[in-house]
N, C-alpha and C positions, 0 to 999 in steps of 0.2 A: 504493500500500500504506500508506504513512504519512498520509494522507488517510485512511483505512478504519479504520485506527487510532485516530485520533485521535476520528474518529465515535465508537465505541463505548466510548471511554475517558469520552467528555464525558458519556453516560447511565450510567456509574457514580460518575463524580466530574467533576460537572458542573463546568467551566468558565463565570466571570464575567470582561464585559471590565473590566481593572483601572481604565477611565477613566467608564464611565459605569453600568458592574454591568448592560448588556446581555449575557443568557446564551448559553453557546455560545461564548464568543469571547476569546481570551485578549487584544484589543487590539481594536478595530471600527474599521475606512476612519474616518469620524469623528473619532474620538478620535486615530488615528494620524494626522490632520490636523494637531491641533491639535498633535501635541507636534512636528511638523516646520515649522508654520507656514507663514507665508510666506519663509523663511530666517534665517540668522542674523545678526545684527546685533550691533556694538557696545555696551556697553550699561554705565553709570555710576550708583555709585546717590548717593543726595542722605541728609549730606555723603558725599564722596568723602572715604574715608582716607589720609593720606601713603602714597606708594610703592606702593599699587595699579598691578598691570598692567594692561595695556588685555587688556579682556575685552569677550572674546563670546556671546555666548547663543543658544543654539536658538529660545526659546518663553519667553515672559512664565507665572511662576509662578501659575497661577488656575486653576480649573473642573477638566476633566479630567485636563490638564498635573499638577494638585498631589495630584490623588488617584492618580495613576500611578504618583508620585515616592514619595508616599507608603506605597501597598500596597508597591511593591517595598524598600523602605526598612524599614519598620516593619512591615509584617502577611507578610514573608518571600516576596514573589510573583516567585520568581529568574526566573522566565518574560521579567519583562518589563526583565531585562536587556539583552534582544537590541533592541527598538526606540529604550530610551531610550541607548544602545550609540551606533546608526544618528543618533540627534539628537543626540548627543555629537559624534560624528566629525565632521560637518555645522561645527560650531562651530569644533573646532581645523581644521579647513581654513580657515575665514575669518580664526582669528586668524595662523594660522602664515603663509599669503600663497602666494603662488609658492615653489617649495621643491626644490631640487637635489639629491634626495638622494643619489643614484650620488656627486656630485663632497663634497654636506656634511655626510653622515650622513642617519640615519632624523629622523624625527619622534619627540621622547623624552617620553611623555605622561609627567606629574608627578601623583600623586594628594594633593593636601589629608588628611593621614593622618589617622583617627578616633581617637578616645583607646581602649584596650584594653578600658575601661568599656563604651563602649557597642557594639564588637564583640562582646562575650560577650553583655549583653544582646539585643542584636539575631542572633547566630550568624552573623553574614556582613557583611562590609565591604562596604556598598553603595556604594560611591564608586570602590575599587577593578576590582570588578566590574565597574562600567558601563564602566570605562578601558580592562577587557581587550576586551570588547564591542567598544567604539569601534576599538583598537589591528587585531583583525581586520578588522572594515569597511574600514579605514584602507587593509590587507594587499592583502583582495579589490579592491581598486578601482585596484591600481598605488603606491601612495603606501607607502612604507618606514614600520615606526613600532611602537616598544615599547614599554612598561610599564616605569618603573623605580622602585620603591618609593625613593626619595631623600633621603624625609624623614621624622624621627619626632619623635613628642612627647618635650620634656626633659624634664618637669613634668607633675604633673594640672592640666586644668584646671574649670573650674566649668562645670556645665551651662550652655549657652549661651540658652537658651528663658528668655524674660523679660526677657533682659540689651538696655540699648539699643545705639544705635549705640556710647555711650563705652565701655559696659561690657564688651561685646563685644572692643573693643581693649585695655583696661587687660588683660581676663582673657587674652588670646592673648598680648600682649605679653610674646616673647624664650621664646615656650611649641615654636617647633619648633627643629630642625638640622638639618642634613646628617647623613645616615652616612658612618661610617669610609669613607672609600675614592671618596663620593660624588662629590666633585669633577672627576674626572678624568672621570668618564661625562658631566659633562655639557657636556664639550667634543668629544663625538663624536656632536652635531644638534644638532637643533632645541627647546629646553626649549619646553615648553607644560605649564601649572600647569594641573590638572583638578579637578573637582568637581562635584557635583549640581546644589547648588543654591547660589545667593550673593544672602544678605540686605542684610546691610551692607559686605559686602566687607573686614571683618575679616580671616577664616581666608588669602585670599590674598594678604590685603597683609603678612599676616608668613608665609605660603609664601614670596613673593616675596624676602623680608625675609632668611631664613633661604639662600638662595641667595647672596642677593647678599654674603654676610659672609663667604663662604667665597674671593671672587673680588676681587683688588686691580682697579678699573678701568683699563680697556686706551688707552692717552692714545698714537696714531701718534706716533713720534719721540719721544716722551720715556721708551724703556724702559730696562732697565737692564743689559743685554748678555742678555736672553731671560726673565729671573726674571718680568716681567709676565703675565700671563694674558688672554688676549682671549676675553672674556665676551657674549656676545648676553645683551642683557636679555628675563628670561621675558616670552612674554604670557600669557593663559589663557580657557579656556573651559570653559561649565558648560551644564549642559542648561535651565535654569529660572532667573531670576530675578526679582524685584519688576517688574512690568508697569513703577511708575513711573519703571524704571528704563532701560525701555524709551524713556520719552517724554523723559527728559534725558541726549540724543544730541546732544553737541557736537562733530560731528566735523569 
């Protein structure tokens, strides 16, 4: 029935795939190749900024991959939440590892929060969305895992388009926090800091950043009758990054 549906919807409001504008097709075998690739990998971009986690990527930002990111980012195509969701989830399984959740908690996917500005502009937090995407996948497949909006902007900051690698950090720089209350959630899993897409690896390395100020590091034996806090440091993953970010993998 949802088959027959969907037939007669696409001859009144035809359907394009978001990745290569093949009609009929809200995603085409092809294109949903390329954004699952050949898996996901570790992946660093060139310079590396202090205190970056180690992240992992689905799929090298280019071709179909960056128009996909793009429709559903910018021209509003919520459709194609659901795959880039599925190459999310792909990612935080290779950063998070092996993962007990019954005995350590869920998997706590972290969204890189958007500035308010370009949520209104855009009508939809496309970051968030692909995280809840992902968080289901996560569910359907066995593996525990939620959504916790953790972190918000202190400050505006400057559009980031144009800005380089430095400027990118001077303008993030001390720009996120924790919320009220945040803390305490993120000792019940596994943090995993999410995102679309990661150019210079900016936005995560003061996600990251933003975490770690909330949390005294956890030194075995040297605590102080319980007052320490035992912190897993974030890793993170994103669906797209710089291809060359692909090819300097020092692992």
């Amino acid at each position: 029935m949802r088959g027959w549906w969907r037939e007669i919807a696409g001859l009144v409001l035809p359907v394009a795939c978001g990745g290569c504008g093949r009609p009929r097709s809200e995603l085409c075998p092809p294109c949903r190749a390329e954004l699952t690739g050949p898996g996901p990998r570790r992946v660093r971009p060139a310079p590396e900024p202090a205190g970056l986690p180690v992240v992992h990527a689905a799929a090298p930002y280019a071709d179909a991959v960056r128009s996909v990111l793009l429709a559903h980012k910018e021209r509003g195509a919520l459709f194609l939440a659901g795959p880039l969701g599925d190459a999310l989830a792909d990612a935080v399984e290779a950063a998070a590892g092996p993962w007990d959740a019954p005995r350590a908690g869920p998997l706590l996917l972290v969204p890189v929060p958007s500035s308010r500005r370009s949520v209104r502009a855009r009508g939809h937090d496309p970051t968030r969305r692909i995280a809840l995407a992902a968080a289901g996948r996560l569910r359907r497949s066995g593996r525990a895992a939620r959504v916790i909006p953790l972190l918000r902007q202190r400050r505006e900051v400057a559009d980031q388009a144009g800005l380089g690698a430095r400027g990118r950090l001077a303008n993030l720089a001390g720009a996120l926090e924790v919320v009220s209350g945040g803390a305490r959630l993120t000792e019940r899993g596994r943090v995993v800091l999410v995102d679309d897409l990661m150019t210079t690896g900016a936005s995560l390395a003061e996600a990251a950043r933003a975490l770690r100020a909330v949390h005294r590091p956890f030194i075995p034996g040297l605590g102080d009758g319980g007052a320490e806090t035992r912190f897993v440091q974030p890793v993170a993953a994103v669906v797209a990054c710089s291809p060359s970010s692909f090819e300097i993998n020092r692992n």
